[in-house]
Steps between C-alpha positions, in 0.01 A plus 500: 500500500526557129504915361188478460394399844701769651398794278117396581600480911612855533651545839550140639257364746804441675766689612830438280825416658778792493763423258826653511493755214672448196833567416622629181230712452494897381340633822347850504685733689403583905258733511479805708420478868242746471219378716461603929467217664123540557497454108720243489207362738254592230697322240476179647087539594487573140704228406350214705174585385542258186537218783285296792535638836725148573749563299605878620692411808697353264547703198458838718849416584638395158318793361673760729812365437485549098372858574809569647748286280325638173319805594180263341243223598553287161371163704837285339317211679213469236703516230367192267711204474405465102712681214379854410473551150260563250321137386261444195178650577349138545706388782327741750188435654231742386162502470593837272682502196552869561610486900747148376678798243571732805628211766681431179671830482552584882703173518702632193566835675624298848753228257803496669632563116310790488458670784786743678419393875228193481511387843385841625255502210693824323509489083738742413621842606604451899105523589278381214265265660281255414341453853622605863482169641490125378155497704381753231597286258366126573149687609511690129621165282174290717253876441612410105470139510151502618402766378229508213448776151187628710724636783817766550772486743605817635856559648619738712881557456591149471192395770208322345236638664231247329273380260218718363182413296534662159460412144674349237569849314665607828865452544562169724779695694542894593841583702598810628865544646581811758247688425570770777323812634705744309678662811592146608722432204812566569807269492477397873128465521538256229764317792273545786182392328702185346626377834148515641392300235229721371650598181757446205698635206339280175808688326274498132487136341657287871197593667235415194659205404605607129882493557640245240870488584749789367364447112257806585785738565731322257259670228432853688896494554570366114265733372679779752808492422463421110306850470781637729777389289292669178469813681870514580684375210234571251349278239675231356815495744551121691507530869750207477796569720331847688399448825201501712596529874268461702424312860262239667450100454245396739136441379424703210820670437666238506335522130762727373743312388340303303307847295848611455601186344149485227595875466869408394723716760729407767303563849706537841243404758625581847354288794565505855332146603723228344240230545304712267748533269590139449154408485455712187783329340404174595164597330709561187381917489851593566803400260829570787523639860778673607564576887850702460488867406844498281372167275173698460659830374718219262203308374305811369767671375581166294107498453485844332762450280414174312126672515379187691145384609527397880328523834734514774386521870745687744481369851516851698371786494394720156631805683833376504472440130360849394805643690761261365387500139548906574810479578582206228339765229292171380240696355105374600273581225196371688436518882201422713439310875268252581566416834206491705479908645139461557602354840807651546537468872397113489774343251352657219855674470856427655741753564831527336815471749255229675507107455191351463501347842579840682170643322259214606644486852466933522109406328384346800734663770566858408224568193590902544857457471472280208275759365747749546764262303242492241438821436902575488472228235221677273708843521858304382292302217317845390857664520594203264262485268474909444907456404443238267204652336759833440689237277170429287353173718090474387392478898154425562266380841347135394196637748695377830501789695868524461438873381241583781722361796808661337349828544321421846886414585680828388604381206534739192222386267285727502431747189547860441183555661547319832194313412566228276785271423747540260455179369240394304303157606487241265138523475559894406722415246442176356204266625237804558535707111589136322279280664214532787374862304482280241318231653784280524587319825568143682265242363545128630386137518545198659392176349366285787573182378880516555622398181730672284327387166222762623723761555649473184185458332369805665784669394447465160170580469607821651735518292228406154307847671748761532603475170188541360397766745880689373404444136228787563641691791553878452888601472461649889521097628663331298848476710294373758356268302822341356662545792228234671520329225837377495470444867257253461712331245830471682322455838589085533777546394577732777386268781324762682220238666561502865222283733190488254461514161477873436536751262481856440482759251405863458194549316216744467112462541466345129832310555371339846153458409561314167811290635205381800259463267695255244643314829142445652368351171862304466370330875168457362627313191752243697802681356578617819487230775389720803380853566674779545557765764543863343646757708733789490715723692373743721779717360254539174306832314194459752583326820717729640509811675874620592632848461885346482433245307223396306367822479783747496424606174178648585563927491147632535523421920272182520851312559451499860080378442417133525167491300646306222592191716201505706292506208655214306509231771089654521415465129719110478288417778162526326615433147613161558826440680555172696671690793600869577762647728565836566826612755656792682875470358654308299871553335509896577418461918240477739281833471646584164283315264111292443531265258212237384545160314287208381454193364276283269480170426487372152273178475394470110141634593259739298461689868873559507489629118257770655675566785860519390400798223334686714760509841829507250351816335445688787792419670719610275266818380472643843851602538515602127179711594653706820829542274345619227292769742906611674537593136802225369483511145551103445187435727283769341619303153399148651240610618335703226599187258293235738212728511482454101545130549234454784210753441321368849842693658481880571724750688610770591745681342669798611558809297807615470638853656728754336764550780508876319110541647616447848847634517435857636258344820766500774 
């Protein structure tokens, strides 16, 4: 059968042979054997229920036997036989130009190249997934390739449920990922809900197909740790030959080397997996790896004192290397962690004084004494890092948790107060002030076609806008500006395109809306060959509600709300988006944080002129909105400055309290 016969089949008529599964291949780790075995039972019903009544004897028993080797159903025995990656729009079979885009972009987030685990369907961060099952996913690519712009597919954490009449304003998909009763949203409900098969953690851009390869965090991280560096050595001062420590190189942190390296510092990436660590190298985002302690402690000495520009991945663990560069006196002048500590009992984070090996094999058999082993872990790195920091190391969370489980743990990083951390977030300190108050945050594209000569040309006409947009921007943005613009410019040269042709950039409403606008008419005119998808992060000014993370630098209490998200993925739906997603988690843990997403398809049309000014204004002025009303000074600025520039826009803006007026009410 040729792809396009088997995406239009869904589940085969008949049953596929069992193939041995596939060696070589970065497997998620076991999960937790969570369920009784009356849900284990109810795991299978659920299961089967994709599948004729024939074929259960069969795969009842094949079923079972994954639930207990994986703590999962993932149903290897469907997996399709054709390559996963993203093709040119025109190869898949679609009676929708729009629903063709998505298939598009699911494949992308499930390319071996791309994704962390792709045989269990997982993007990035230990649990990101794109679907819970490879039944999910041949009934959602035949939904999309029959579908038609008069009708919306609805999926229910990673399940399609099915096809509903709607219109061609409406969005042609709408996915929601773990959206849990709030008392059922703890860590293990998330495991007992998964193995029955009922729900999933969408992480924020796996489970709405937006993930583009590590180029997304690349930026956030580049962006990061440039800002970092100016806030530590001041303005002016090369980070060349000061490092940035920091651990993590599966899925998207395994971004950071290659930020470090467009930021000009040495980075020491620690990494427990080796397969993960080679793969980065092979993929050219890490310059050396080093698996010995002593040569390590050598190499960035040597590294400091010719003031080099180098990524170097450390096979081991970064614990090791915060108490060894102590005792070395190599002084750290930036420090962060990016291991996965959402899901830090599930591989999300490996123990110092344990191999690798010994932590997946205590995963599956003895999850609460690897959690204790964890824990003991978080209170030695804290212990670290607070010793380091005494010596004048810039620590900040990059919005994994690390902070949060640190304290949960015992671990000393908490403030004066005994309420928050002693550490700022990055968002606190850099990203929320200098960018989403601003109305600066993740904006990307993919050009459907699959040729580079679109991404570059898309490049450059994004490149033709922003400096005419800086030109006239007030003296508040213009870092931000400059800063995106030389991105842009040096971004082939970085080879940052993993799996489709992708880019990103941060950019506010006017930025977005006038970069879509001069791409649409570029499709229109021939110039480009294809449309484009637009997208962003979830991890963005509006889409995100997370009181660690995203928004940690909200002080008036609303930190713990989730209006903002809610709202967006609302107002996207019915102001043009091609799909919406909205999730329960994402990179801060299950329970922790709602997050919303989109994406729109760019097809040269007067309709998608209309539609891609009004959802890329609102999307972005949402979240400048609510900051604006928690009082941040850059929002209220942003704000107040696109109410002058769009007189249709009015809202609400706080007045200001003298602390004096309140002091004596105790």
């Amino acid at each position: 059968m040729t792809f396009q016969e088997q995406i239009l089949q869904g589940i085969p008529d008949k049953l596929p042979v069992k193939r041995a599964l596939k060696e070589g291949v970065n497997r998620a780790p076991k999960r937790k054997d969570i369920l009784t075995p009356d849900e284990k039972k109810l795991a299978l019903r659920n299961a089967l229920r994709y599948f004729p009544a024939s074929w259960h004897g069969e795969l009842a028993a094949e079923f079972f036997q994954e639930l207990n080797d994986f703590g999962r159903i993932y149903m290897y025995r469907l997996i399709p036989e054709y390559n996963m990656y993203a093709r040119p729009i025109d190869e898949y079979p679609a009676t929708s130009r729009q629903a063709a885009a998505i298939m598009l972009m699911i494949q992308n987030n499930l390319d071996p190249a791309v994704a962390q685990h792709p045989e269990e369907l997982i993007t990035y961060g230990g649990n990101g997934a794109v679907f819970q099952n490879w039944a999910q996913y041949l009934l959602t690519m035949q939904y999309l390739a029959t579908m038609t712009d008069e009708q919306t597919l609805h999926i229910y954490s990673g399940h399609p449920m099915g096809l509903f009449p709607s219109h061609k304003d409406a969005p042609r998909v709408v996915v929601t990922n773990g959206m849990m009763i709030p008392n059922y949203s703890q860590p293990d409900d998330w495991e007992r809900f998964n193995a029955l098969g009922v729900t999933q953690y969408g992480q924020m851009t796996a489970g709405s197909y937006m993930y583009i390869g590590p180029q997304g965090i690349v930026h956030g991280t580049t962006i990061t740790v440039m800002n970092a560096f100016r806030k530590k050595l001041g303005p002016g001062v090369s980070p060349a030959g000061k490092i940035f420590l920091t651990a993590g190189l599966g899925g998207m942190s395994g971004a950071q080397p290659k930020a470090g390296n467009i930021a000009g510092c040495v980075t020491v990436c620690a990494e427990v997996n080796p397969s993960a660590a080679h793969k980065r190298h092979d993929q050219g985002w890490i310059d050396e790896i080093i698996e010995e302690m002593d040569q390590l402690v050598d190499r960035v000495k040597r590294a400091k004192q010719n003031k080099e520009v180098v990524s170097i991945a450390f096979v081991g663990n970064v614990v090791d290397i915060w108490e060894r560069f102590y005792d070395e006196n190599i002084l750290i002048e930036l420090g962060s962690d990016q291991t996965s500590l959402h899901n830090p009992w599930s591989g999300g984070y490996y123990p110092v004084g344990l191999s690798f090996e010994e932590s997946n094999d205590l995963i599956r058999n003895n999850p609460y004494k690897f959690k204790e082993h964890v824990q003991e872990s978080l209170r030695r790195h804290a212990s670290a890092v607070n010793k380091h920091t005494e010596r004048g190391t810039y620590f900040f969370d990059y919005g994994n948790a690390f902070l949060l489980e640190a304290s949960r743990a015992g671990g000393e990083v908490l403030a004066e107060n005994g309420i928050d951390f002693k550490y700022p977030s990055y968002v606190q300190d850099i990203l929320g002030p200098m960018c989403f108050d601003y109305g600066f945050g993740p904006f990307r594209w993919v050009c459907t076609s699959g040729k580079a000569e679109d991404l570059r040309k898309s490049d450059q006409i994004a490149l033709d806008v922003m400096r005419v947009i800086k030109s006239n921007s007030p003296t508040e943005i213009q870092q931000q500006m400059q800063d995106n613009i030389r991105w842009i410019e040096e971004a082939e040269n970085n080879k940052l395109v993993v799996g489709s042709q992708a880019r990103i950039l941060y950019a506010d409403a006017e930025g977005r809306s006038k970069i879509a606008e001069a791409f649409n008419k570029a499709i229109k005119d021939g110039d480009i060959s294809a449309p484009i998808v637009l997208g962003r992060d979830h991890h963005d000014v509006s889409g995100t509600d997370s009181p660690y993370r995203e928004t940690s630098n909200i002080y008036d209490g609303s930190r713990y709300t989730a209006d903002m998200a809610i709202q967006n993925v609302i107002g996207d739906s019915f102001r043009g988006a091609t799909w919406v997603s909205i999730h329960n988690g994402g990179g801060v843990g299950w329970g922790e944080v709602i997050n919303g997403g989109f994406g729109m398809l760019l097809d040269g049309s007067d309709e998608t002129d209309r539609k891609l000014k009004s959802m890329l204004f609102y999307d972005v002025n949402n979240g400048i909105a609510r900051r604006s009303w928690a009082r941040n000074k850059e929002a209220i600025f942003a704000i107040k400055r696109e109410m002058e520039r769009t007189p249709e826009l009015k809202v609400t803006l706080p007045n200001l309290v003298d602390v004096e007026v309140i002091k004596d009410f105790i």
